[in-house]
DOLUM-209663 format. One record per residue: residue in one letter; residue number from 1; x, y, z of N, C-alpha, C in turn. Coordinates in steps of 0.001 Angstrom, whole numbers, plus 500000, padded with zeros to 6 digits. Example, Ala and Ser with C-alpha at 12.3 -4.5 7.8 and 13.67 -1.06 7.14 Angstrom:
REM residues 2
["a" 1 [513190 494310 507800] [512300 495500 507800] [513200 496700 507800]];
["s" 2 [512850 497750 507080] [513670 498940 507140] [512900 500030 507870]];
END
This chain:
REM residues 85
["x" 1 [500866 498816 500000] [500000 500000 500000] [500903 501234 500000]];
["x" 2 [500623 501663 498908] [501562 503663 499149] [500652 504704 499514]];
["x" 3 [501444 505680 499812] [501017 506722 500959] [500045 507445 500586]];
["x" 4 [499398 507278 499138] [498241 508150 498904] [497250 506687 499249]];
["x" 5 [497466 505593 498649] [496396 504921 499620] [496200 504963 500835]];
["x" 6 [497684 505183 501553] [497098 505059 503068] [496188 506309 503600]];
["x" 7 [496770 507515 502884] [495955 508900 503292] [494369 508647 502105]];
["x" 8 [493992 507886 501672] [492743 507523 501002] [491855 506728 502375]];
["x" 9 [492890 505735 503262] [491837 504688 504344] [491833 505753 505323]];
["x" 10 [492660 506770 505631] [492533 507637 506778] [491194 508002 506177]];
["x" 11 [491036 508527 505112] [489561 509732 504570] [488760 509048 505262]];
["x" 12 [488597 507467 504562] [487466 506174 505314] [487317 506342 506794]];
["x" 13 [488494 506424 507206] [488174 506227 508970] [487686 507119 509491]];
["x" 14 [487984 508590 508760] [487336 509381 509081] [485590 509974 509045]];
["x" 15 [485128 509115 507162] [484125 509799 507252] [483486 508404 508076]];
["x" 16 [484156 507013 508699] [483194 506041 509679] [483215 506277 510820]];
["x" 17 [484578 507448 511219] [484501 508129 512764] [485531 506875 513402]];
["x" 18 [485850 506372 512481] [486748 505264 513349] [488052 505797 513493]];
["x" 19 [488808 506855 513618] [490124 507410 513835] [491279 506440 514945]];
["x" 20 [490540 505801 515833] [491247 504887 516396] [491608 504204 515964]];
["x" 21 [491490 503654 515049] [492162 502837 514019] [493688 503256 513186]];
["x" 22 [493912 504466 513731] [494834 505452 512741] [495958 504312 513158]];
["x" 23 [496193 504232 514169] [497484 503506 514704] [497951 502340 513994]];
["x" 24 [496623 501800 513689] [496961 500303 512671] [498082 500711 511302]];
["x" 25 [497598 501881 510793] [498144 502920 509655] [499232 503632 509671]];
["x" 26 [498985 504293 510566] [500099 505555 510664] [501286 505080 511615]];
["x" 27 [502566 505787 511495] [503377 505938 512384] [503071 507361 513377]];
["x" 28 [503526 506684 514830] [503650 507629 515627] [503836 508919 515816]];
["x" 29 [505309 508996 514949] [505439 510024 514460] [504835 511019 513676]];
["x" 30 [503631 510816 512555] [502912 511428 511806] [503015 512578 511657]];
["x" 31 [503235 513523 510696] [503402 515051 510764] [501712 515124 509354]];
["x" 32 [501022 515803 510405] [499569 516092 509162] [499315 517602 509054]];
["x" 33 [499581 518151 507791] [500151 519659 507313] [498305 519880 507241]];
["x" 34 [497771 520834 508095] [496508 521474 506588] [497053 523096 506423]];
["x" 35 [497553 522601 505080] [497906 524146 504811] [496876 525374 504393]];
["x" 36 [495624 525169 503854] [494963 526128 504492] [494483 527036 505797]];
["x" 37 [494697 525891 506683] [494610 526327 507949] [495623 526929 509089]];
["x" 38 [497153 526856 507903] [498091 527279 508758] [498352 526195 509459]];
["x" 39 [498000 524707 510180] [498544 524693 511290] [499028 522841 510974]];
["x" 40 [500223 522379 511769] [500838 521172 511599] [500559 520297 512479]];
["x" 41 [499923 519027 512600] [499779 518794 513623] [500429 517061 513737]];
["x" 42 [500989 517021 514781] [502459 516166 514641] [502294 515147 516421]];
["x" 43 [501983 513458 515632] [501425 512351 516630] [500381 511975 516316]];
["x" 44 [500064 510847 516401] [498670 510277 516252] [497872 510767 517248]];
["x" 45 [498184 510925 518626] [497303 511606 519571] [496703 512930 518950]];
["x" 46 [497715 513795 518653] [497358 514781 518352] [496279 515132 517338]];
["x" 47 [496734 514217 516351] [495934 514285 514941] [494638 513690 515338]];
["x" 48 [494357 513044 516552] [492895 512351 516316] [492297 513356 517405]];
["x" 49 [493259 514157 518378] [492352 515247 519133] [491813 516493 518320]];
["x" 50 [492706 516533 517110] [492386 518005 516082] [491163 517239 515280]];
["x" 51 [491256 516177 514822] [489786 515581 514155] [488848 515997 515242]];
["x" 52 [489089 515292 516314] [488122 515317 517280] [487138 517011 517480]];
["x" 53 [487961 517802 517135] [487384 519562 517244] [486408 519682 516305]];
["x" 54 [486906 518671 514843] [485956 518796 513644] [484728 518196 514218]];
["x" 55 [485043 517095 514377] [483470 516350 514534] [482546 516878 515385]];
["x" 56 [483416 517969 516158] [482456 518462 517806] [481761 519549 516690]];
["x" 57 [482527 520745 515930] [482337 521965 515178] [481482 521182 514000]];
["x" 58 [481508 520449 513338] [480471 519765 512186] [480413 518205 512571]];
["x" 59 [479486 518401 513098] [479408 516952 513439] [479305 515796 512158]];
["x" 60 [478196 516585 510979] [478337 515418 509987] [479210 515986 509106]];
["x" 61 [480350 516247 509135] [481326 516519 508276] [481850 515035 507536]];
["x" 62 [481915 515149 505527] [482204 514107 505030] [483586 514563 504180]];
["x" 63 [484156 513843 504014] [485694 513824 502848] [485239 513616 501956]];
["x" 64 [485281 514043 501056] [484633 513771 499243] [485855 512731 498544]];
["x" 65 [486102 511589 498940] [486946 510776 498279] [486991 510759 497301]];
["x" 66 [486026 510387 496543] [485807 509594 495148] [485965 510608 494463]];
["x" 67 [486010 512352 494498] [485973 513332 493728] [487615 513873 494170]];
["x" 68 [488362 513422 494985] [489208 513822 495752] [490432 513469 494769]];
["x" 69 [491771 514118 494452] [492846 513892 494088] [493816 513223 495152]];
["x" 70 [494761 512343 494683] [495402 511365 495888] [497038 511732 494983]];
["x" 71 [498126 512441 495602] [499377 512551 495150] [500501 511814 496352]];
["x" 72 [501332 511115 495069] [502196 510709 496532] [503607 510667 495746]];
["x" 73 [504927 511001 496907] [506081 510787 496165] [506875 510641 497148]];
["x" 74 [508614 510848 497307] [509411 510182 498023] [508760 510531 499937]];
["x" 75 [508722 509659 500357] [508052 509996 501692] [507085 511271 502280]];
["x" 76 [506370 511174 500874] [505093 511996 501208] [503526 511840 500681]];
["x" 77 [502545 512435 500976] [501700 512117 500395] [500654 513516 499934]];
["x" 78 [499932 513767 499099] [498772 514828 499274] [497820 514130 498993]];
["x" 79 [496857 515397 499217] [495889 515001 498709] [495082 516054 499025]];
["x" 80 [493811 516656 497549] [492927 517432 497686] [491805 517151 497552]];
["x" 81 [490947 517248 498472] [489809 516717 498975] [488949 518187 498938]];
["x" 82 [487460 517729 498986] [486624 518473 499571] [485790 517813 500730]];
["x" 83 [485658 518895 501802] [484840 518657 503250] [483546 518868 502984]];
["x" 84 [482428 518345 503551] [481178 518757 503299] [480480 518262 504665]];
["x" 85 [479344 519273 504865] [479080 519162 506480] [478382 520302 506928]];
END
C-alpha cells in the first residue's frame, strides 16, 4: 500500500469516525500539514484530538473521496479533497 492509499483509508476512517484505528496505519510520528489552515499537527494523539474539534464543530462533516485527488512521492503524500458538512 503507498502513501496516497494510506491517506485515502485515513479519509474512510474518518468519514466512519473510526480514527482509532489510525494507529493500525500511521506511524507515531505522523506530521499532518493542513495548509489552508496554517497549522501542523504532529502524533497520532494529536491528529485524532484536532479531528476530534471537527466532529464536535460539524458533526456530519464528510471527505469527498471519490471526487478527491490522491498525490504521493518520496516519503510523502497529498491530497485534495473536499469537506462537506
Amino acid at each position: 500500500m503507498g502513501l496516497a492509499d494510506t491517506q485515502r483509508l485515513q479519509h474512510h476512517m474518518v468519514n466512519d469516525r473510526d480514527v482509532d484505528r489510525f494507529r493500525e496505519i500511521m506511524r507515531a510520528d505522523v506530521v499532518y500539514e493542513d495548509v489552508p489552515a496554517g497549522r501542523t499537527v504532529k502524533g497520532v494523539d494529536e491528529l485524532k484530538e484536532w479531528l476530534g474539534g471537527w466532529f464536535t464543530a460539524v458533526p456530519d462533516i464528510r471527505i469527498g473521496i471519490e471526487e478527491g485527488t490522491y498525490l504521493e512521492g518520496p516519503g510523502f503524500a497529498f491530497a485534495m479533497v473536499r469537506g462537506r458538512g
